[in-house]
TORKOL-880681 format. One record per residue (C-alpha): residue number from 1; residue in three letters; z, y, x. Coordinates in pm, whole numbers. Each point is the difference from the previous one (the first is absolute). Layout:
<rec nr="NUM" rest="ALA" up="Z" north="Y" east="X"/>
...
***
This chain:
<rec nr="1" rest="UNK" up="0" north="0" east="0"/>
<rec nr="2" rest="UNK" up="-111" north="345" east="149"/>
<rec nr="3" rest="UNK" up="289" north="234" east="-32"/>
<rec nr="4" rest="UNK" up="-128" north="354" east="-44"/>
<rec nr="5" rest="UNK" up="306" north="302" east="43"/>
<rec nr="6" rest="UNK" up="-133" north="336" east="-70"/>
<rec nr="7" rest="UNK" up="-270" north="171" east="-192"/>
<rec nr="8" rest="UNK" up="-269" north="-208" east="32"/>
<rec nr="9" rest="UNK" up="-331" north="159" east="55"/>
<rec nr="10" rest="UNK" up="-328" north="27" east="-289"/>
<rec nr="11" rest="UNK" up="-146" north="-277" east="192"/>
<rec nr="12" rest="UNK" up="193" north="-258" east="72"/>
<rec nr="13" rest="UNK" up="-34" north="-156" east="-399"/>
<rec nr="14" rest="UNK" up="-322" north="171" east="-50"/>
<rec nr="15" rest="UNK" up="-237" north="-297" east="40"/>
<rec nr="16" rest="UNK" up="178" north="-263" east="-188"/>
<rec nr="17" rest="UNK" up="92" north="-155" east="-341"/>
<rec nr="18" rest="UNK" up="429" north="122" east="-28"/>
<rec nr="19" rest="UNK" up="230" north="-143" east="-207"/>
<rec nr="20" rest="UNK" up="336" north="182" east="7"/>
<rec nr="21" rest="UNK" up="362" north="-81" east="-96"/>
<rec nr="22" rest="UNK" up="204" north="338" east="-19"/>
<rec nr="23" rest="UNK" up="412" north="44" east="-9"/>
<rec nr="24" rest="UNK" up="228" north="39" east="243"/>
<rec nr="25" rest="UNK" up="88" north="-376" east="30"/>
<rec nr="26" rest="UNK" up="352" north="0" east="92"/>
<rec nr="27" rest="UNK" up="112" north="-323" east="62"/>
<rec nr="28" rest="UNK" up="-331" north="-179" east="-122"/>
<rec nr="29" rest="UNK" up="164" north="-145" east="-325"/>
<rec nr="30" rest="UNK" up="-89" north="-273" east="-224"/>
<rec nr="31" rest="UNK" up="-199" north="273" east="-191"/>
<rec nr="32" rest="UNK" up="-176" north="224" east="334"/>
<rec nr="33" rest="UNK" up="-102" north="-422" east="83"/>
<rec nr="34" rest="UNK" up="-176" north="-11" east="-322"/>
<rec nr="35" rest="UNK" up="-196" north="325" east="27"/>
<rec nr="36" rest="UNK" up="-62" north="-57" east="366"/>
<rec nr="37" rest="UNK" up="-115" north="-359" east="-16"/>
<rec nr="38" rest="UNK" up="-170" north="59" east="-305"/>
<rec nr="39" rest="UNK" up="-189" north="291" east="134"/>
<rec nr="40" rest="UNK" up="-97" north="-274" east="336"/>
<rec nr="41" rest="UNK" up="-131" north="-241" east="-213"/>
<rec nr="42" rest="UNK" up="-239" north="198" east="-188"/>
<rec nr="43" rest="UNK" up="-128" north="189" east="326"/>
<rec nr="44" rest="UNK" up="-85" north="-337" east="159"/>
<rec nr="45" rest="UNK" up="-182" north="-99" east="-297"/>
<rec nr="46" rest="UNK" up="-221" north="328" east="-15"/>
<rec nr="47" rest="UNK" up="-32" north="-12" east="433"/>
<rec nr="48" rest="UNK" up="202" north="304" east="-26"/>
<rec nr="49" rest="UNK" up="252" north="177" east="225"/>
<rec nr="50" rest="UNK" up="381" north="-68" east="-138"/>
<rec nr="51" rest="UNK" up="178" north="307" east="93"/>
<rec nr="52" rest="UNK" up="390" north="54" east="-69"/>
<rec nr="53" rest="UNK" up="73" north="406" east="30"/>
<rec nr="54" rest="UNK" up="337" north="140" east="-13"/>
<rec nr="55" rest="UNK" up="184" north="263" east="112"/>
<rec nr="56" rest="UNK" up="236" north="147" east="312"/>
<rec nr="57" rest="UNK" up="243" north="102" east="-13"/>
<rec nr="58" rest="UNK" up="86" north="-136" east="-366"/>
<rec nr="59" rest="UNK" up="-43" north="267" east="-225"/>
<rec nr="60" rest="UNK" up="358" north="42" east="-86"/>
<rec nr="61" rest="UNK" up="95" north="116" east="331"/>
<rec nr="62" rest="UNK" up="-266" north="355" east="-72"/>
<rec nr="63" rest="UNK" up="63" north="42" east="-326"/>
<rec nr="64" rest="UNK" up="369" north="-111" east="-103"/>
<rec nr="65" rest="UNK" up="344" north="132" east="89"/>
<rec nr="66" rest="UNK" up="160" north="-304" east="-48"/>
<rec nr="67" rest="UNK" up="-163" north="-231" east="205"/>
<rec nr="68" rest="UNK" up="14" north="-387" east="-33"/>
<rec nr="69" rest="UNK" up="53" north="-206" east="290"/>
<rec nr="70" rest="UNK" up="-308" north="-288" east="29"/>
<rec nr="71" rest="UNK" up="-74" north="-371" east="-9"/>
<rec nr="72" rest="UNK" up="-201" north="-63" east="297"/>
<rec nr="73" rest="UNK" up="-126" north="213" east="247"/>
<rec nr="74" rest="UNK" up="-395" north="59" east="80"/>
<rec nr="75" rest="UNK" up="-17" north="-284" east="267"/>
<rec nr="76" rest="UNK" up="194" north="-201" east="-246"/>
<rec nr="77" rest="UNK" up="-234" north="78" east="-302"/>
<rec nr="78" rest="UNK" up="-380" north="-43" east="259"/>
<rec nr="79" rest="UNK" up="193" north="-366" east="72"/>
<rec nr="80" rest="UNK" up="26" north="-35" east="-403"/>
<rec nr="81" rest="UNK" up="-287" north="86" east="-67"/>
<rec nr="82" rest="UNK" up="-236" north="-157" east="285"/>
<rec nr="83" rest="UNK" up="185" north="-323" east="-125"/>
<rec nr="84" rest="UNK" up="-274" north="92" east="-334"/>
<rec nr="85" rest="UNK" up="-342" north="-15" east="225"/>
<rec nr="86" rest="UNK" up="-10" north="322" east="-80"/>
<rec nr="87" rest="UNK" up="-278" north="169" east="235"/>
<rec nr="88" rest="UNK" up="147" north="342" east="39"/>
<rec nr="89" rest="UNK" up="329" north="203" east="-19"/>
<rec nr="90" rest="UNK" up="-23" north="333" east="-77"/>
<rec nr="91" rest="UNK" up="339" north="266" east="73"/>
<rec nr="92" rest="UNK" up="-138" north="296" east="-99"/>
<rec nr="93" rest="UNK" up="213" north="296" east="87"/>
<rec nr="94" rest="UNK" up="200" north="164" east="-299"/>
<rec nr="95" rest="UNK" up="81" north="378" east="35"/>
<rec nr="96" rest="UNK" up="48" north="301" east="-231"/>
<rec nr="97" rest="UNK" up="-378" north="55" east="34"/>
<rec nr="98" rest="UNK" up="-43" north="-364" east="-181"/>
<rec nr="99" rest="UNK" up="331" north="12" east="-251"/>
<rec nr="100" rest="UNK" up="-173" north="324" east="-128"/>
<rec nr="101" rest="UNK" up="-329" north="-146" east="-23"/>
<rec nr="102" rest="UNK" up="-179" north="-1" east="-391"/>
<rec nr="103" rest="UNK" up="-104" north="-329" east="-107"/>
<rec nr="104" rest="UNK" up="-348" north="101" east="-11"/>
<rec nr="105" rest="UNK" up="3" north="107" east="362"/>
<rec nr="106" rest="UNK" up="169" north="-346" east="71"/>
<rec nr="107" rest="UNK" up="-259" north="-177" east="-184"/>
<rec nr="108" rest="UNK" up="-314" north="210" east="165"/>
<rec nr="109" rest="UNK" up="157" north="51" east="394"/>
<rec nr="110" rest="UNK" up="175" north="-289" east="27"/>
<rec nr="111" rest="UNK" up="-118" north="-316" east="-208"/>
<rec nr="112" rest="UNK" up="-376" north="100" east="11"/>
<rec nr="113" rest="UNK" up="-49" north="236" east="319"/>
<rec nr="114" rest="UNK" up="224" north="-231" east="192"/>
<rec nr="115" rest="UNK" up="6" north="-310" east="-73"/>
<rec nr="116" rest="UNK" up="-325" north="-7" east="-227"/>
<rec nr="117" rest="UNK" up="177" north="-273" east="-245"/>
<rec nr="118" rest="UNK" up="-190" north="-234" east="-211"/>
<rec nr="119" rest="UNK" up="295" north="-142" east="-175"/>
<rec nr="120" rest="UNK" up="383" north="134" east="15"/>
<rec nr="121" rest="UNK" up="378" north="-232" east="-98"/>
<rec nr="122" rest="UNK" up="266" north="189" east="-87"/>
<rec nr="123" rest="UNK" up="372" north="-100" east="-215"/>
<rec nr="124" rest="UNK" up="9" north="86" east="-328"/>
<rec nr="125" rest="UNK" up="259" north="268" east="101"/>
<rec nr="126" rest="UNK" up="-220" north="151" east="293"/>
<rec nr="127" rest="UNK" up="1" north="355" east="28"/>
<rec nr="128" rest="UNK" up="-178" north="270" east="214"/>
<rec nr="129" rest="UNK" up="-63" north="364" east="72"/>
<rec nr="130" rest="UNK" up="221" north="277" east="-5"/>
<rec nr="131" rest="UNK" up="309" north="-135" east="-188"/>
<rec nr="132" rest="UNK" up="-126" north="-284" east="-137"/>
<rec nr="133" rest="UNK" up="-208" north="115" east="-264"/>
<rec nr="134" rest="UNK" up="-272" north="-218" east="88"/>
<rec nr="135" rest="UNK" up="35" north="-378" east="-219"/>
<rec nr="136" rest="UNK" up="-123" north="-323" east="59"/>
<rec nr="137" rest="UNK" up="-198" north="50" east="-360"/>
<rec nr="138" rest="UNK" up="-121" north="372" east="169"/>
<rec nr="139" rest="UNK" up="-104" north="-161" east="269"/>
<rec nr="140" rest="UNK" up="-244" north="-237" east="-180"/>
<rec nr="141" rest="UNK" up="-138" north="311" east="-171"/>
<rec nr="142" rest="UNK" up="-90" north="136" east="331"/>
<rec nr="143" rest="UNK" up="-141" north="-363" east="116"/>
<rec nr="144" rest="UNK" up="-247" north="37" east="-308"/>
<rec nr="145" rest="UNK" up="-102" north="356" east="145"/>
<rec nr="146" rest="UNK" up="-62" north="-116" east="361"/>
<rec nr="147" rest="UNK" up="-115" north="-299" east="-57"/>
<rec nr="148" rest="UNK" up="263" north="-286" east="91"/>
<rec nr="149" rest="UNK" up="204" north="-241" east="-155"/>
<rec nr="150" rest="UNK" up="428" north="34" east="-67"/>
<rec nr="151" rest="UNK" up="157" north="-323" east="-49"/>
<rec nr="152" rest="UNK" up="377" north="92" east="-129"/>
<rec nr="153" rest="UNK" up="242" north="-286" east="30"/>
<rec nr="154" rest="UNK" up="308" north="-66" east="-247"/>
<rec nr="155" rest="UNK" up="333" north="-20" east="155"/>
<rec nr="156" rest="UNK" up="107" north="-357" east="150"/>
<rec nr="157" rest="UNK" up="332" north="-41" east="-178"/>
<rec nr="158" rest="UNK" up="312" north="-208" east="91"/>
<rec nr="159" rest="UNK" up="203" north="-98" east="-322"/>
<rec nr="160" rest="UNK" up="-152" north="253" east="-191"/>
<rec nr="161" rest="UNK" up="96" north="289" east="294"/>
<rec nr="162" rest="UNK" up="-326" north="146" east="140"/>
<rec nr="163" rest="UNK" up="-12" north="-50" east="381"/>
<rec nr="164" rest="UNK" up="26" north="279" east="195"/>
<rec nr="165" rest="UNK" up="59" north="160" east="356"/>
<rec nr="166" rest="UNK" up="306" north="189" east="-200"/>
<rec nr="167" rest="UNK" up="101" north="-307" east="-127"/>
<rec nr="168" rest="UNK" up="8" north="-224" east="323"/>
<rec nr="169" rest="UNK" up="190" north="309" east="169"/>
<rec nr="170" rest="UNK" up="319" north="-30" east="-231"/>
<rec nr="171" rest="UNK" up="17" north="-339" east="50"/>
<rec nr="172" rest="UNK" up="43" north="36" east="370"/>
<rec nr="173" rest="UNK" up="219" north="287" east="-51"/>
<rec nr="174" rest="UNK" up="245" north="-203" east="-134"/>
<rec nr="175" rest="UNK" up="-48" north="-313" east="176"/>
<rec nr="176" rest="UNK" up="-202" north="-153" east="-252"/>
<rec nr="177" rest="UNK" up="-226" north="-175" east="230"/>
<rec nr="178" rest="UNK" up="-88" north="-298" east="-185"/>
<rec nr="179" rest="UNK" up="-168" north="216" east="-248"/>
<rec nr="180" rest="UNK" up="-168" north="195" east="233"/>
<rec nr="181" rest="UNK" up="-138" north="-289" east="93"/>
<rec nr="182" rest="UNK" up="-141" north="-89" east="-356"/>
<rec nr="183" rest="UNK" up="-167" north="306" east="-2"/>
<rec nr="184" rest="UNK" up="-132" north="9" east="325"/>
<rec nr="185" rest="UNK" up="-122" north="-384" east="50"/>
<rec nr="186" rest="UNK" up="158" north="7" east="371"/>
<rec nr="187" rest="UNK" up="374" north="56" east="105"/>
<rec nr="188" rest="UNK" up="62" north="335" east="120"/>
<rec nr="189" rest="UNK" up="-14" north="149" east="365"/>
<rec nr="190" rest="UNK" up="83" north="243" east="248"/>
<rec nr="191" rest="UNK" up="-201" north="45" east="284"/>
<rec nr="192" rest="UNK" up="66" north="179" east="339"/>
<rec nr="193" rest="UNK" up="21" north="-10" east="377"/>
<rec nr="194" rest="UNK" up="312" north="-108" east="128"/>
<rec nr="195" rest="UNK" up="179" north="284" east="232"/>
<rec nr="196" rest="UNK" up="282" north="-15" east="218"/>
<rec nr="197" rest="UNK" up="355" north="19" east="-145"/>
<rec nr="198" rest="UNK" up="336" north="12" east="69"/>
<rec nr="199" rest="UNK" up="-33" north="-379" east="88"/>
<rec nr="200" rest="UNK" up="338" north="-78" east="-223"/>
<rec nr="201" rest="UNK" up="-108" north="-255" east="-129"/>
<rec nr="202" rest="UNK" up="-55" north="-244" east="358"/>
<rec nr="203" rest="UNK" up="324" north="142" east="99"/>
<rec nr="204" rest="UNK" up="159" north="-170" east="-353"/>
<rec nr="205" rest="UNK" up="-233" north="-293" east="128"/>
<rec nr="206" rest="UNK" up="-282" north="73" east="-284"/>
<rec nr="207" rest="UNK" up="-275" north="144" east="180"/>
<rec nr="208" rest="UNK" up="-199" north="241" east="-265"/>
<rec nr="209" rest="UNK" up="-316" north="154" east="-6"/>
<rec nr="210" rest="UNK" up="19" north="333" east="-88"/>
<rec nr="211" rest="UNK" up="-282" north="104" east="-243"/>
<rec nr="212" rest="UNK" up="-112" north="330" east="-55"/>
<rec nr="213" rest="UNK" up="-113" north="110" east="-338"/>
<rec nr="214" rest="UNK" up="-226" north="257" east="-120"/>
<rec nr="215" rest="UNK" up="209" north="223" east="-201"/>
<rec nr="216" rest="UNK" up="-236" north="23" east="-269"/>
<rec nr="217" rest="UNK" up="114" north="-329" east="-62"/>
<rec nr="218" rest="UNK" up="220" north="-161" east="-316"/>
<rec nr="219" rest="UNK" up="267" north="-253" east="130"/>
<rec nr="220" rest="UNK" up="202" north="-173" east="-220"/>
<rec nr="221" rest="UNK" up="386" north="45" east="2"/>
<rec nr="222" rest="UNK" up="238" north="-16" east="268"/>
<rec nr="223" rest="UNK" up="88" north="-368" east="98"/>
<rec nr="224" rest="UNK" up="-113" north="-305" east="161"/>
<rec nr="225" rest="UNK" up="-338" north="-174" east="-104"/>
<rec nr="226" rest="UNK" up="-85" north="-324" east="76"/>
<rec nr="227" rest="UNK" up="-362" north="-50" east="83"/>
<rec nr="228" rest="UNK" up="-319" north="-27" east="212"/>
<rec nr="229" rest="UNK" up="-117" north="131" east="313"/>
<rec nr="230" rest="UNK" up="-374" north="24" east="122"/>
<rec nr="231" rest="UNK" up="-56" north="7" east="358"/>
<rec nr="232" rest="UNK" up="-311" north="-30" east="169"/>
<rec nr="233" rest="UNK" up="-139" north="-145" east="-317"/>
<rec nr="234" rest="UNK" up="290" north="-304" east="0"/>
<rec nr="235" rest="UNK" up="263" north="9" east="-234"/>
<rec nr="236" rest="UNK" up="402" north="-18" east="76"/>
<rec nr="237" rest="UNK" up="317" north="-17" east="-261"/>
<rec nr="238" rest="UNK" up="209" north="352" east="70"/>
<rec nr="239" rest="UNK" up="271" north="182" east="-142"/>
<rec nr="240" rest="UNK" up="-32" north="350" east="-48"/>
<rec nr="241" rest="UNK" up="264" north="262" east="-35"/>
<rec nr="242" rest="UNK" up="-115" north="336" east="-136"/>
<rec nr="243" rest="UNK" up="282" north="286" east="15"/>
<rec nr="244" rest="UNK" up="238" north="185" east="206"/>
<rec nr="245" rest="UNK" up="179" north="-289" east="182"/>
<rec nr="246" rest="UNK" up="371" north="144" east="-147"/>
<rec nr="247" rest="UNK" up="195" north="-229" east="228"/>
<rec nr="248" rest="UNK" up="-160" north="124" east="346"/>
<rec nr="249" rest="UNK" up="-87" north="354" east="-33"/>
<rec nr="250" rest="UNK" up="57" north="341" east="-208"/>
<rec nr="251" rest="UNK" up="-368" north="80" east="8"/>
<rec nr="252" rest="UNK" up="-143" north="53" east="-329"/>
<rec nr="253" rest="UNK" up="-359" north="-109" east="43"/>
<rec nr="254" rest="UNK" up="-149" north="-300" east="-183"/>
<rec nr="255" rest="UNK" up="-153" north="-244" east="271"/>
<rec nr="256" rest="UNK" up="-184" north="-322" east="-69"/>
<rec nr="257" rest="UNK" up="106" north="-292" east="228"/>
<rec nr="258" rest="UNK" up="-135" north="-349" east="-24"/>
<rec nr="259" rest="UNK" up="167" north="-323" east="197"/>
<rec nr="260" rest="UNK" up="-304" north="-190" east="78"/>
<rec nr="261" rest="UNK" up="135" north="-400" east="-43"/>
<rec nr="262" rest="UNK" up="-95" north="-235" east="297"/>
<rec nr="263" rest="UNK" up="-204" north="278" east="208"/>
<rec nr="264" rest="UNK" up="8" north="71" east="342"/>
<rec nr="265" rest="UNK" up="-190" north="299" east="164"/>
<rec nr="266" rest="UNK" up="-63" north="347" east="24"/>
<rec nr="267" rest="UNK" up="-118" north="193" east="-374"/>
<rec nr="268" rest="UNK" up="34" north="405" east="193"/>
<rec nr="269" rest="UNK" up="-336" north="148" east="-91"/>
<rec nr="270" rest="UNK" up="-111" north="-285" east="-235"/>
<rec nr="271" rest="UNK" up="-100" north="63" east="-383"/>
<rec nr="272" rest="UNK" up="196" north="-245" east="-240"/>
<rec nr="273" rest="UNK" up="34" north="-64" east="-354"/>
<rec nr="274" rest="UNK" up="290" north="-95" east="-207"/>
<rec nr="275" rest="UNK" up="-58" north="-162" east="-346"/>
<rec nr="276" rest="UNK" up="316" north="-8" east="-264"/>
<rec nr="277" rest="UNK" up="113" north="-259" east="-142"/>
<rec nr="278" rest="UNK" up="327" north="32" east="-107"/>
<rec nr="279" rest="UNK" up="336" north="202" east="38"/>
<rec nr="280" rest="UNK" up="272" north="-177" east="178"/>
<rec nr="281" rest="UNK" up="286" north="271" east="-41"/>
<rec nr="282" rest="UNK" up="55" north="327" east="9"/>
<rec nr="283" rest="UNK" up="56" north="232" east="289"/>
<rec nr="284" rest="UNK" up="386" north="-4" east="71"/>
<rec nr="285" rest="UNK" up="258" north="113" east="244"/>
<rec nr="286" rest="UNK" up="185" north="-228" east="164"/>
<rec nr="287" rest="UNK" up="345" north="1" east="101"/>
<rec nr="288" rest="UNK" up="-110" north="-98" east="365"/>
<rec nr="289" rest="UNK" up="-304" north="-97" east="239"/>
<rec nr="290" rest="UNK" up="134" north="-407" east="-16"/>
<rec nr="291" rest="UNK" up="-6" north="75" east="-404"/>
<rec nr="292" rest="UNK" up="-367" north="137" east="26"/>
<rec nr="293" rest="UNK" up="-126" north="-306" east="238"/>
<rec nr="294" rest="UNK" up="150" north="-267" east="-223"/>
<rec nr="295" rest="UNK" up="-212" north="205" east="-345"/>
<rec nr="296" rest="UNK" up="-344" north="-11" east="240"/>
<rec nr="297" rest="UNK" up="24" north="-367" east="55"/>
<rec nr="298" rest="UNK" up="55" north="-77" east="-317"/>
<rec nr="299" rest="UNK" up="-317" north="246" east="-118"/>
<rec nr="300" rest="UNK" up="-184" north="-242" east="264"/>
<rec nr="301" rest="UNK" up="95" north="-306" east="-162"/>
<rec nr="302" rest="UNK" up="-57" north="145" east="-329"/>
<rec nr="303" rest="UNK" up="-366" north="37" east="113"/>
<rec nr="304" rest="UNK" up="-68" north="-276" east="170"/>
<rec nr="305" rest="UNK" up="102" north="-261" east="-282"/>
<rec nr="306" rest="UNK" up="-148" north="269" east="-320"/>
<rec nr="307" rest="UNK" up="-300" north="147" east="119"/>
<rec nr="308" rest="UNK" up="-349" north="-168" east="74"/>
<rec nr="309" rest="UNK" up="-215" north="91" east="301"/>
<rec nr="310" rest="UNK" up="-278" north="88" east="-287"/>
***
């Protein structure tokens, strides 16, 4: 898949066939994996280009005051996504210039001029142009005008609830991770490069690699989480604790720590991924450091005999 970041120029879609999925995609959902996939199969049936477009930063960070933390970040979403045969990721930049855009101007400078569409995919709640006046039902007005076809796609719905990226996020806000799962059709993940630390947790004889997050990030609560580690494409059981470490330090900031279970090298510099799986306990204070080492072993065991190197 051919990741493009930027404003692409007139002629780079200007000789082919482009079908386009549109939306901000965070997380790639149940429902973004319909649209997407959808949007795939009908390109490769017409020899067309399948094209997924969306937008960085997410809008929310221009145009709201009260920002919400994300899913996944880009590289997170391209690896999503590529795992669709998609055959190329769009992140076109978002700015005030483009949250003040009209929808005709969208339509005309950015769908046709741009990426000369034949056929666009969009949620049945899709929006666009300057503050969201622009509908999914709008936009197949405007496909009539210039020319191209608007598939709009009902919402995938779990128990009756629509799926959504707002959804997914209060589940992992409060820890709900096995529904986040539901809706997302794979556990969720952190990803980041692991830095150099304080090395506390060797010196309590549970060597941890320090991961560091992109704050634009949604964890779930404070605690320990029992799950999976990726490194170098091979999986490991680890425990992760996410918080403020109460028992060894005053600091208030929220680090993510993972114990990787029956590994034995160096991680400094390398990118790794943590998928949830479930919470073991939450963060506490101990009375002592002997108190604290006796808790992590027992987190250990808890992961080694509950979770499954899936």
């Amino acid at each position: 898949m051919e990741v493009i970041k930027g404003l692409p120029s007139q002629s780079t879609f200007l000789n082919n066939t482009n079908f386009i999925a549109l939306g901000n995609f965070d997380g790639v959902h149940r429902g973004h994996r319909k649209i997407i996939s959808t949007m795939v199969d009908d390109a490769k049936k017409m020899g067309a280009s399948s094209i997924v477009v969306t937008f960085d930063p997410h809008p929310g960070k221009i145009i709201s005051s009260r920002y919400t933390k994300l899913i996944t970040t880009n590289q997170s979403k391209a690896k999503l996504i590529s795992e669709l045969n998609v055959d190329t990721l769009v992140f076109f930049p978002f700015d005030n210039k483009i949250a003040s855009i009209k929808p005709s101007d969208f339509i005309q400078n950015i769908l046709v001029d741009i990426f000369n569409t034949s056929s666009v995919y969009v949620g049945y709640n899709y929006t666009f142009g300057s503050g969201g006046i622009g509908t999914a039902e709008l936009l197949k007005t405007y496909g009539e005008k210039h020319n191209f076809g608007v598939k709009i796609f009902s919402p995938v719905c779990l128990e009756g609830q629509p799926i959504s990226s707002t959804l997914i996020r209060k589940y992992i806000s409060v820890g709900k991770i096995d529904r986040a799962k539901e809706c997302l059709s794979y556990w969720p993940f952190i990803e980041g490069k692991v830095v150099v630390g304080d090395r506390l947790g060797r010196k309590l004889g549970f060597p941890t690699a320090n991961i560091h997050i992109n704050e634009d990030i949604l964890l779930p609560p404070n605690g320990v989480y029992a799950g999976v580690v990726v490194i170098d494409n091979k999986k490991y059981l680890g425990a992760a604790n996410i918080g403020v470490r109460p028992t060894v330090t005053h600091k208030e900031e929220v680090k993510v720590e993972v114990h990787v279970i029956d590994f034995n090298g160096d991680l400094y510099g390398k990118t790794i991924s943590f998928s949830f799986r479930e919470k073991v306990r939450d963060e506490t204070k101990f009375q002592n450091i002997e108190e604290l080492k006796e808790h992590i072993k027992k987190d250990i065991e808890f992961v080694k005999t509950k979770t499954k190197l899936e």
